[in-house]
Short mmCIF file of the C-alpha atoms (twelve columns), coordinates in Angstrom:
data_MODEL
# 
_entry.id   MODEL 
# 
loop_
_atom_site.group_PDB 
_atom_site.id 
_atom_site.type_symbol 
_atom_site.label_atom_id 
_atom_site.label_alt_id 
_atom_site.label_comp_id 
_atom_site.label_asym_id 
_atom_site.label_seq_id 
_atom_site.Cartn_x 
_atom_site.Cartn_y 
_atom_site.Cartn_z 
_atom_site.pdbx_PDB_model_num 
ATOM 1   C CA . UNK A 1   -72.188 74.700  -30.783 1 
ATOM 2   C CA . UNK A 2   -70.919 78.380  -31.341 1 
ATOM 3   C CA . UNK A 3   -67.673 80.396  -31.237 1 
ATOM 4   C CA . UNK A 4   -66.397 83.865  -30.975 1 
ATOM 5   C CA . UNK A 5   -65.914 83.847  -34.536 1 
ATOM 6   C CA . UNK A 6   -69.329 82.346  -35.333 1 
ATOM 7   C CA . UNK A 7   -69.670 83.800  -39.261 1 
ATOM 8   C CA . UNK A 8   -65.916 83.038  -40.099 1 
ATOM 9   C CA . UNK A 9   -66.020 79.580  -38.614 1 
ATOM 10  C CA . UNK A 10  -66.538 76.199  -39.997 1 
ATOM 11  C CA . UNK A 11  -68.864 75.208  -36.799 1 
ATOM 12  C CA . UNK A 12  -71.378 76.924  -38.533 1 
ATOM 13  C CA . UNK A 13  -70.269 76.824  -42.208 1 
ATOM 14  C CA . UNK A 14  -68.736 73.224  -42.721 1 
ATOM 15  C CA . UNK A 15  -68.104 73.920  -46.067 1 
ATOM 16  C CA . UNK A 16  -65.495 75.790  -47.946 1 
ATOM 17  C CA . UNK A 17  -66.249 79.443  -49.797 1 
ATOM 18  C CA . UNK A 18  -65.283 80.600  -52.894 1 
ATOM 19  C CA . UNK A 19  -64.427 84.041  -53.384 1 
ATOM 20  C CA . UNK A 20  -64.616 85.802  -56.654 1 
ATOM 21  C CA . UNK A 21  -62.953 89.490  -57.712 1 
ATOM 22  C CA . UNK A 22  -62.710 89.990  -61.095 1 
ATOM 23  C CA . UNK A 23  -62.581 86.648  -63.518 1 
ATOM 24  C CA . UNK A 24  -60.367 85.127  -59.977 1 
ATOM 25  C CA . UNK A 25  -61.603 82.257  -57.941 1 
ATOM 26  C CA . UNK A 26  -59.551 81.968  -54.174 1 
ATOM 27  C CA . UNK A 27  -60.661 78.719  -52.415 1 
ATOM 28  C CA . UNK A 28  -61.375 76.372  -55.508 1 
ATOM 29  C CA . UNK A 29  -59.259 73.934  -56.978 1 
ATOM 30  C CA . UNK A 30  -56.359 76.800  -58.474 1 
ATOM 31  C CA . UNK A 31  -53.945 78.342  -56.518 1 
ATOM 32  C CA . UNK A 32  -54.138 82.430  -57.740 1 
ATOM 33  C CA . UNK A 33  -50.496 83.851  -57.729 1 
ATOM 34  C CA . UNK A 34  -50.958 88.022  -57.243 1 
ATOM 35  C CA . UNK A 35  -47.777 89.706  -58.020 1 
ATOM 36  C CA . UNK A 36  -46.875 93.470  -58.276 1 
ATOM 37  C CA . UNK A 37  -44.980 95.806  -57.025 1 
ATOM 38  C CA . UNK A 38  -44.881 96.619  -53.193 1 
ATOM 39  C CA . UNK A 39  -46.000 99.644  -54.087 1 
ATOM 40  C CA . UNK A 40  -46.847 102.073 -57.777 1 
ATOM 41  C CA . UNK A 41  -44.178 103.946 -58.619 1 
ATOM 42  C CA . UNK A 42  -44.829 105.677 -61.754 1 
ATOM 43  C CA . UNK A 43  -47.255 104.126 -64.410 1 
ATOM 44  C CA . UNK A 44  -44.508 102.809 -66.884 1 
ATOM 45  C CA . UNK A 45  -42.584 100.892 -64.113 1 
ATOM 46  C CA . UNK A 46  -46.114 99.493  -63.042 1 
ATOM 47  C CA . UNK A 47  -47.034 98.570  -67.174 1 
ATOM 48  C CA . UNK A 48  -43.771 96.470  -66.999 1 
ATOM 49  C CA . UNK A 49  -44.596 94.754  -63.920 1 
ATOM 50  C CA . UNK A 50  -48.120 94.072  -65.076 1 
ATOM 51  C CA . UNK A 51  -47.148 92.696  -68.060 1 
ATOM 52  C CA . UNK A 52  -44.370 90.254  -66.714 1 
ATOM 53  C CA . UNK A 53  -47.103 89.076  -64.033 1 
ATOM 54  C CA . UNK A 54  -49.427 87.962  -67.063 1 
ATOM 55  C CA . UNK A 55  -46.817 86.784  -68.810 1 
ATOM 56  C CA . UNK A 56  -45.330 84.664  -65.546 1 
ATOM 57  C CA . UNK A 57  -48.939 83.060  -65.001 1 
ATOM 58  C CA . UNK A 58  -50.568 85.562  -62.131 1 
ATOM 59  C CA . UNK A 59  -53.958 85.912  -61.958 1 
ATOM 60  C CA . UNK A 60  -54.453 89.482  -60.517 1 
ATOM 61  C CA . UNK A 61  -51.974 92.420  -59.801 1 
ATOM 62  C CA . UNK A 62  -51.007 93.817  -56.805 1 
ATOM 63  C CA . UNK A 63  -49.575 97.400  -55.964 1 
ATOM 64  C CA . UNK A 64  -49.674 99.872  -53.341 1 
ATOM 65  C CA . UNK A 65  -51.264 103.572 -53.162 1 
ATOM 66  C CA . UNK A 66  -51.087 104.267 -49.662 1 
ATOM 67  C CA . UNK A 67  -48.380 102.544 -48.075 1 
ATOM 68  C CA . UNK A 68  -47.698 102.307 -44.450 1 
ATOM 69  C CA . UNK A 69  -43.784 102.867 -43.817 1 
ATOM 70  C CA . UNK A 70  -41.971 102.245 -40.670 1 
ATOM 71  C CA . UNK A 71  -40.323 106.143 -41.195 1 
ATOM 72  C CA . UNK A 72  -42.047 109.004 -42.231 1 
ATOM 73  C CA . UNK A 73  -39.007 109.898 -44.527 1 
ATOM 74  C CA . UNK A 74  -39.845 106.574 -46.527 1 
ATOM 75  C CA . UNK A 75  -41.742 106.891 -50.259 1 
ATOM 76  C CA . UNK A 76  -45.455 106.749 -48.531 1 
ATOM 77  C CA . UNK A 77  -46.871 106.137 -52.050 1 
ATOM 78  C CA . UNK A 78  -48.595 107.952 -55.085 1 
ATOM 79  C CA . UNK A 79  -52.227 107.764 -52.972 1 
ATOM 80  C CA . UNK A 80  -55.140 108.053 -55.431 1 
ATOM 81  C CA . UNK A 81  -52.954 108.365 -58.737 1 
ATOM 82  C CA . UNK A 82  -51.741 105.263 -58.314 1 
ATOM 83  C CA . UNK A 83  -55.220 103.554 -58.550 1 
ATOM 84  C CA . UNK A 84  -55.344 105.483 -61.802 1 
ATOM 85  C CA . UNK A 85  -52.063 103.767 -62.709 1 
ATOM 86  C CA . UNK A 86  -53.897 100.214 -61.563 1 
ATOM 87  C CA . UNK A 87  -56.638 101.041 -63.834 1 
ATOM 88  C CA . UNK A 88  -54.841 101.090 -66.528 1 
ATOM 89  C CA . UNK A 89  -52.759 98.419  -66.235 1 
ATOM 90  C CA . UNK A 90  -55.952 96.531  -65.902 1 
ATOM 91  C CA . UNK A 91  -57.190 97.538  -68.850 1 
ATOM 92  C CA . UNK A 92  -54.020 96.749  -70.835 1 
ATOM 93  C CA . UNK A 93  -53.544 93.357  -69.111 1 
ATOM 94  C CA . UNK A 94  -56.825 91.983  -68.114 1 
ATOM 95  C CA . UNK A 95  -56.002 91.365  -64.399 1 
ATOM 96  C CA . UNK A 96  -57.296 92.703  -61.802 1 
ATOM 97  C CA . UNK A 97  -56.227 94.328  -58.845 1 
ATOM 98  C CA . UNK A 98  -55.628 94.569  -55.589 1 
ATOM 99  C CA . UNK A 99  -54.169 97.576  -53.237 1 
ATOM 100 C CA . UNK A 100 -54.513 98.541  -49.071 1 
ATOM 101 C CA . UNK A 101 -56.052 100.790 -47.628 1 
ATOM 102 C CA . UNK A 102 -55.094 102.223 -44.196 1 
ATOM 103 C CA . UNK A 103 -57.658 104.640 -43.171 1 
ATOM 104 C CA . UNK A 104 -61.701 104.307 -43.171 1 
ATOM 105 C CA . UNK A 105 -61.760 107.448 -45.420 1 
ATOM 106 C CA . UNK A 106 -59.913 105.791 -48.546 1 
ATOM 107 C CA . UNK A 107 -62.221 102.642 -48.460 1 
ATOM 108 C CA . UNK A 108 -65.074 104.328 -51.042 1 
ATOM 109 C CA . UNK A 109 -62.243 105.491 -52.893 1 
ATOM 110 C CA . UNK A 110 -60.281 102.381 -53.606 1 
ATOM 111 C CA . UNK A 111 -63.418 100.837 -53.842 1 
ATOM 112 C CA . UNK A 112 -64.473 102.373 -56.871 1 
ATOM 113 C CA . UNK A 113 -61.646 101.681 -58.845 1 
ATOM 114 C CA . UNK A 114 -59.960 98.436  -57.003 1 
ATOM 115 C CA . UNK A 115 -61.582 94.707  -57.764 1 
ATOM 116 C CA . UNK A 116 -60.548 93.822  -54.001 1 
ATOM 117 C CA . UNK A 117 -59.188 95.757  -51.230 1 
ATOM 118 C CA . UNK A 118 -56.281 94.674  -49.162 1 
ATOM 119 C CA . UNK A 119 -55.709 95.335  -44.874 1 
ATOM 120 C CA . UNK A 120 -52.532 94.935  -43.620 1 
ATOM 121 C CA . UNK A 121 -50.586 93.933  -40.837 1 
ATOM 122 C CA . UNK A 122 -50.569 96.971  -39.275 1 
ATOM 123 C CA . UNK A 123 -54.080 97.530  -39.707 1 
ATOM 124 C CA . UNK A 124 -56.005 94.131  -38.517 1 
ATOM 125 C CA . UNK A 125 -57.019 95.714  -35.458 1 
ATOM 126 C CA . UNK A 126 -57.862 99.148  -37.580 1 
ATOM 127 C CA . UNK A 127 -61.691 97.969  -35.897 1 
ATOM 128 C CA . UNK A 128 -63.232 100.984 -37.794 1 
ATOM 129 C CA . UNK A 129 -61.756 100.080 -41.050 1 
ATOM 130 C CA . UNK A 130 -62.790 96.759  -40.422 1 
ATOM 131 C CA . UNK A 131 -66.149 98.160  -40.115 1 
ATOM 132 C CA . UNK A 132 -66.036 100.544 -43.249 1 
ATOM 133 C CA . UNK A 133 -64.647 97.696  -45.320 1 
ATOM 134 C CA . UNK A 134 -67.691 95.414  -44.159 1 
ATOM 135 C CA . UNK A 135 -69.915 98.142  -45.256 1 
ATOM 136 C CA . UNK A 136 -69.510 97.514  -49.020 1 
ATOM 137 C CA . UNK A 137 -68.999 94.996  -51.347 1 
ATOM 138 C CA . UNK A 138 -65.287 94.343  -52.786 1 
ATOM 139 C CA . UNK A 139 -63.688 91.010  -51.645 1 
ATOM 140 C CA . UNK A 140 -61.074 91.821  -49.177 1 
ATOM 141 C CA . UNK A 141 -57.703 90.371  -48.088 1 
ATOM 142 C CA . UNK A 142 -57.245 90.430  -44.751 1 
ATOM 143 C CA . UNK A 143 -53.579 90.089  -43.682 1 
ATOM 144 C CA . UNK A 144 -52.359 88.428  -40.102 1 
ATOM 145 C CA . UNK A 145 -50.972 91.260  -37.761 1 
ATOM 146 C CA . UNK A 146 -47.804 90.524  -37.328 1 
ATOM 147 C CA . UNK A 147 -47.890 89.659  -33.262 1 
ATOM 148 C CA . UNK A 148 -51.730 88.275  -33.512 1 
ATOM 149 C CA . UNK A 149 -52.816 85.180  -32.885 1 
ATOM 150 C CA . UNK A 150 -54.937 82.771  -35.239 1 
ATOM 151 C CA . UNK A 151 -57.794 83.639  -32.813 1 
ATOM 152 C CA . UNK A 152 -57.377 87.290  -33.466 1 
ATOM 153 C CA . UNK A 153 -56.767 86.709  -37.055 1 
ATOM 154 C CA . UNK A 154 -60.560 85.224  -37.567 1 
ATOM 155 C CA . UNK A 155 -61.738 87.723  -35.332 1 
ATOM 156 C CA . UNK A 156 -61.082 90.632  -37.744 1 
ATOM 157 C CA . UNK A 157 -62.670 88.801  -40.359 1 
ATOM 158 C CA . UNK A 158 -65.525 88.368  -37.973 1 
ATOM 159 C CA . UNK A 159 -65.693 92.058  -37.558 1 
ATOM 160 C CA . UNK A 160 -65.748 92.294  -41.676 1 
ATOM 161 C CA . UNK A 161 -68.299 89.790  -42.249 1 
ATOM 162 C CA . UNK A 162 -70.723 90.984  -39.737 1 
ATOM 163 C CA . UNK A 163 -71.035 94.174  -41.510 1 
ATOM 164 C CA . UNK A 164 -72.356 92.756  -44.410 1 
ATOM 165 C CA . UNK A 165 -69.015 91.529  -46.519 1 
ATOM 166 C CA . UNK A 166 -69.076 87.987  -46.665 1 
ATOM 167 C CA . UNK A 167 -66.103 88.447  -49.046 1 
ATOM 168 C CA . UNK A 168 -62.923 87.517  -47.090 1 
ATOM 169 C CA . UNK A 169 -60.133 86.105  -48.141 1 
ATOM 170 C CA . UNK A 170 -57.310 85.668  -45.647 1 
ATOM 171 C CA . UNK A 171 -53.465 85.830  -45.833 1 
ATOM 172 C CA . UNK A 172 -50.555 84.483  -43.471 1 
ATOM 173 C CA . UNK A 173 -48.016 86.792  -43.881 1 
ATOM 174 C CA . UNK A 174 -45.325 86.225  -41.222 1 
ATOM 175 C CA . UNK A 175 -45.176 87.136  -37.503 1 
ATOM 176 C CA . UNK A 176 -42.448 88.975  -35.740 1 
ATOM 177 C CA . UNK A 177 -40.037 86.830  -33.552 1 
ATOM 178 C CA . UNK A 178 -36.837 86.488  -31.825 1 
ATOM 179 C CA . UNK A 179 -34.866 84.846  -35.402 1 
ATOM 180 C CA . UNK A 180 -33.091 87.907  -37.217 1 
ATOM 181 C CA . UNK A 181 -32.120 85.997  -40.414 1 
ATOM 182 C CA . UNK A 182 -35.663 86.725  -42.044 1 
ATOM 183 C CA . UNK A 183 -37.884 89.959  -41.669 1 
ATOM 184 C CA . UNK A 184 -40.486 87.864  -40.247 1 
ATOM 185 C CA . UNK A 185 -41.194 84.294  -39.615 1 
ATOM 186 C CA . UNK A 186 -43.342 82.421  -42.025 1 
ATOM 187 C CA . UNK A 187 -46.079 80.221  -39.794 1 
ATOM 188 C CA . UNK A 188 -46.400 77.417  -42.200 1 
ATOM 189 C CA . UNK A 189 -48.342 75.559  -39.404 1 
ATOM 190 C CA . UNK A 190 -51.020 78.202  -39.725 1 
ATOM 191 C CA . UNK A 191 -52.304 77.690  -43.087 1 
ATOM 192 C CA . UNK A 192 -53.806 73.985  -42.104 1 
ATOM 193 C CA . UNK A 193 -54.929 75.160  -38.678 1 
ATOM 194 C CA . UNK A 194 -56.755 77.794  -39.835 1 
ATOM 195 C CA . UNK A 195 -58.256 75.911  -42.944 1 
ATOM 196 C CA . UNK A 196 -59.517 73.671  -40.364 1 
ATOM 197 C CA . UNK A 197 -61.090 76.711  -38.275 1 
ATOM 198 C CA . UNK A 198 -62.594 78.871  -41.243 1 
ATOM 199 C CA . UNK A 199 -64.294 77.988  -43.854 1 
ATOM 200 C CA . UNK A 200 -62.442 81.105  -45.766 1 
ATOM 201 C CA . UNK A 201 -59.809 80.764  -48.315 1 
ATOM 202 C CA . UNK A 202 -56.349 81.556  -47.188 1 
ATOM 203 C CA . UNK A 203 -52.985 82.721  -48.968 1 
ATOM 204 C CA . UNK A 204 -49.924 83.425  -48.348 1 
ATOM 205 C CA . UNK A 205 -47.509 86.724  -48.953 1 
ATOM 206 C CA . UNK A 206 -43.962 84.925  -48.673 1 
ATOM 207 C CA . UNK A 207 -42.239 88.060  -49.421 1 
ATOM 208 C CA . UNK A 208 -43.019 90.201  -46.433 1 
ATOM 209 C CA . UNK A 209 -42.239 87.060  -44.344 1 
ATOM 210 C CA . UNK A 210 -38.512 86.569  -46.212 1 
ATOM 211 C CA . UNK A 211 -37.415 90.073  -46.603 1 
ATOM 212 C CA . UNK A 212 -34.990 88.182  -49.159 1 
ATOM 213 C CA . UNK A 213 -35.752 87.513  -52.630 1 
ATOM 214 C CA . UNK A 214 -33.632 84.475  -52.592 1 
ATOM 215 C CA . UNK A 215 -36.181 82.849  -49.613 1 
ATOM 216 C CA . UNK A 216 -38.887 83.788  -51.583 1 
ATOM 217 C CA . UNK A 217 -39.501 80.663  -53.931 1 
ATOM 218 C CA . UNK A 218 -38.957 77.723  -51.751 1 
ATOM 219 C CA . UNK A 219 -41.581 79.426  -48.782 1 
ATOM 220 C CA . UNK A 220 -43.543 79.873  -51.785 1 
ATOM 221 C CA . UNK A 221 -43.683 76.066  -52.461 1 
ATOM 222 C CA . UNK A 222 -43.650 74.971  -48.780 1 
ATOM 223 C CA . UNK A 223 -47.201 77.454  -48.367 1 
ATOM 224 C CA . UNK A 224 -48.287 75.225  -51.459 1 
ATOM 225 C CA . UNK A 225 -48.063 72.224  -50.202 1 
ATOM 226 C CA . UNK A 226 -49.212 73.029  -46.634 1 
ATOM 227 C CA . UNK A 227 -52.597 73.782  -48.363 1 
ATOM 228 C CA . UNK A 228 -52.460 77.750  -49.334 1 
ATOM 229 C CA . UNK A 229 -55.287 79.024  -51.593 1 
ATOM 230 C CA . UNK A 230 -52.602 81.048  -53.270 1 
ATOM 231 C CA . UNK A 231 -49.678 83.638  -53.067 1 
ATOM 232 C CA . UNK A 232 -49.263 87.599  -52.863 1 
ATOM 233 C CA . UNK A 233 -45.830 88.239  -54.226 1 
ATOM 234 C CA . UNK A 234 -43.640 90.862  -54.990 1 
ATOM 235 C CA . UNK A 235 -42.113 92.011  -57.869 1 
ATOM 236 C CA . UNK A 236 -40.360 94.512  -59.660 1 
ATOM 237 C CA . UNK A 237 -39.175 94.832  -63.314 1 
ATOM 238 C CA . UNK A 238 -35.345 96.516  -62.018 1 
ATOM 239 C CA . UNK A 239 -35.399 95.998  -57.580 1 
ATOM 240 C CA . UNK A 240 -32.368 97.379  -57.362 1 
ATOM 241 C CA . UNK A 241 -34.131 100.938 -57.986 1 
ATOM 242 C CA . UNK A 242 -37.599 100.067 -55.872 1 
ATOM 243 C CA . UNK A 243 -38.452 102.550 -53.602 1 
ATOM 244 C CA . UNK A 244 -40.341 100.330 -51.314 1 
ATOM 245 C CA . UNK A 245 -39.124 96.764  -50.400 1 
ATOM 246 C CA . UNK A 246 -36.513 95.923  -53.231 1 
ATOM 247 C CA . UNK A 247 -34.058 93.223  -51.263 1 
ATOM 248 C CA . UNK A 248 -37.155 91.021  -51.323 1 
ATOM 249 C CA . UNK A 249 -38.967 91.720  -54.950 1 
ATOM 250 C CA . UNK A 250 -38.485 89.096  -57.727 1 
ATOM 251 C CA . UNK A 251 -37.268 90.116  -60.942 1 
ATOM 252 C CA . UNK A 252 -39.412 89.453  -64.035 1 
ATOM 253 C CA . UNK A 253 -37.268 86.020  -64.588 1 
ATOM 254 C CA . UNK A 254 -37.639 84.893  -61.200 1 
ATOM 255 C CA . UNK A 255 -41.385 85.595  -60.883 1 
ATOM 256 C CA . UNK A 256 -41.427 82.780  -63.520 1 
ATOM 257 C CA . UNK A 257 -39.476 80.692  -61.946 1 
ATOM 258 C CA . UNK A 258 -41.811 80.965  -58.718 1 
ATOM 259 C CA . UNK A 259 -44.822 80.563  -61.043 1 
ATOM 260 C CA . UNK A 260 -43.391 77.544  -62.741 1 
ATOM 261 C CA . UNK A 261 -42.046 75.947  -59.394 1 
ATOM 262 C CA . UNK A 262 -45.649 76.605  -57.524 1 
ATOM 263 C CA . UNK A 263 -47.451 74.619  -60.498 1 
ATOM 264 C CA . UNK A 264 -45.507 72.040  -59.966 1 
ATOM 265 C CA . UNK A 265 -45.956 71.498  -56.132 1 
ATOM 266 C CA . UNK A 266 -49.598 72.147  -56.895 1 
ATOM 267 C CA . UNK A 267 -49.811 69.445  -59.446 1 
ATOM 268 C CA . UNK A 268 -48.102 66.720  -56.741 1 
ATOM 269 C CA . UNK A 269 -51.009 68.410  -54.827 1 
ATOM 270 C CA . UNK A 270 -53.733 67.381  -57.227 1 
ATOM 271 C CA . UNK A 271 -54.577 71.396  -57.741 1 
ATOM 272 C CA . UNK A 272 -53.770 73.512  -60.540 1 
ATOM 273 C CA . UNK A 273 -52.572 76.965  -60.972 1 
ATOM 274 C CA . UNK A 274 -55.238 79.549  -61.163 1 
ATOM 275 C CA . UNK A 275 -54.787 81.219  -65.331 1 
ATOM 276 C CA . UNK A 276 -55.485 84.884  -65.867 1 
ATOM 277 C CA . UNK A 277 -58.760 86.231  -66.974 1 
ATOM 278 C CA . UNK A 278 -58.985 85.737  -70.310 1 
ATOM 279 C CA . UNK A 279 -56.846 82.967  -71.066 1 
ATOM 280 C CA . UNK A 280 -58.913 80.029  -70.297 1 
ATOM 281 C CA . UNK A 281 -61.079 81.094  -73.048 1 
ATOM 282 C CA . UNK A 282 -57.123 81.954  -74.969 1 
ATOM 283 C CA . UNK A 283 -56.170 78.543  -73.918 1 
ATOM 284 C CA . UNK A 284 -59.397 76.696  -75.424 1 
ATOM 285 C CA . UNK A 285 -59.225 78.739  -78.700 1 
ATOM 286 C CA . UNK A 286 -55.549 77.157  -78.954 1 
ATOM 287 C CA . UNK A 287 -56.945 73.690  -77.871 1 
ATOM 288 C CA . UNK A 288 -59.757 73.856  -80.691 1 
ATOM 289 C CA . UNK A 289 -57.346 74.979  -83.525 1 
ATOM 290 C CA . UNK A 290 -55.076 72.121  -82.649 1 
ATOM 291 C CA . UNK A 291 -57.869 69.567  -82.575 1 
ATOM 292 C CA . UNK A 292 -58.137 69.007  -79.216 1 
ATOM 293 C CA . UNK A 293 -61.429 68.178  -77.902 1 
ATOM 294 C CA . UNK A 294 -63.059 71.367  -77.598 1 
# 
């Protein structure tokens, strides 16, 4: 039996994969919580955010370079500085990171700097930089287009992983209808229908689906428990002053609050939360020194 989707689907890989980027496992037993902001602003602003993100629990950091704006009077990003500014807050933090790219030409670019490469909404049927990202070897997160169906969704992965990139990790991010009270409209019922379609991990961004902060946590835990692989959040250390997408950034305090209430609705789940690089081997230091089994 075959489908359109014939690499992406579970007809012909029953199993689940495992992705890796950078010390990070999506699709295994821990939920990874990426958080950063929507996009780099200046490299001390991005420091602080990196910093709270480690300190809240995520796994890897987010931030935009490029960033696709419904005006072309918006802040459209730093472009390559800012994956110098990523760099470096990897190196100071240990996590890695992920950022979009929005044209075929900035694919080797990010590439060689970025541990995975992000396409968004507005880019899922971008079929040559579907192509281009299939052509080398970063994981990449593949957003939901924001009027595409689940069929579409798997689709673009398709056209990913047959140009080599078996990498894919997927991510529900909201799609647009008719209800004004949120940006977008979180399809909760997509994360277990596509888990039973593809055998790819799948995550969730709740904050481009809110467009409030104060929505952000509890879609957070209901993407959980629904059976995400983990969350793309944003955050900010001051989003009052964000230039991109402040009304829906966390502050450092509620970032760990979100971390703190998606362990818990991961536990009742019988999963874990996914710890930053490095501190598993932290964490079983500390166990040894206090006698635990080691």
């Amino acid at each position: 039996m075959s489908c359109a989707y014939n690499l992406t689907s579970r007809v012909t890989n029953p199993g689940r994969t495992v992705v890796e980027c950078g010390g990070v496992r999506f699709g295994g037993r821990a939920i990874v919580l990426i958080a950063g902001p929507c996009a780099v602003e200046s490299l001390e602003a991005l420091r602080q955010s990196a910093l709270a993100a480690r300190a809240a629990g995520a796994a890897m950091l987010r931030g935009g370079a490029w960033k696709p704006r419904s005006s072309p009077y918006s802040f459209q990003g730093l472009g390559a500085l800012a994956l110098e500014h990523l760099a470096a807050a990897r190196t100071q933090t240990g996590l890695p990171f992920v950022v979009e790219v929005m044209a075929p030409d900035q694919v080797e670019l990010a590439a060689a700097r970025a541990d995975m490469l992000q396409i968004g909404t507005r880019n899922m049927s971008n079929f040559p930089l579907l192509q281009e990202a299939g052509r080398q070897p970063k994981p990449v997160l593949l957003k939901r287009g924001m009027m595409s169906t689940i069929e579409e969704w798997l689709l673009a992965a398709e056209y990913i992983m047959a140009h080599g990139n078996p990498n894919v990790v997927l991510c529900e991010r909201g799609i647009r209808t008719f209800e004004p009270q949120t940006r977008f409209t979180l399809d909760v019922s997509a994360i277990p229908a596509v888990r039973e379609l593809t055998h790819l991990p799948v995550i969730v961004d709740p904050s481009h689906a809110a467009g409030r902060r104060e929505l952000v946590i509890p879609l957070a835990a209901a993407a959980i428990a629904a059976g995400a692989d983990g969350l793309l959040v944003e955050t900010h250390p001051t989003p009052a002053t964000a230039l991109c997408d402040g009304a829906q950034s966390l502050a450092p305090g509620q970032l760990a609050e979100l971390a703190q209430r998606a362990s818990a609705v991961a536990a009742a789940e019988g999963r874990t939360l996914h710890l930053p690089p490095g501190m598993e081997r932290e964490a079983g230091l500390s166990d040894r020194a206090a006698g635990a089994p080691g």
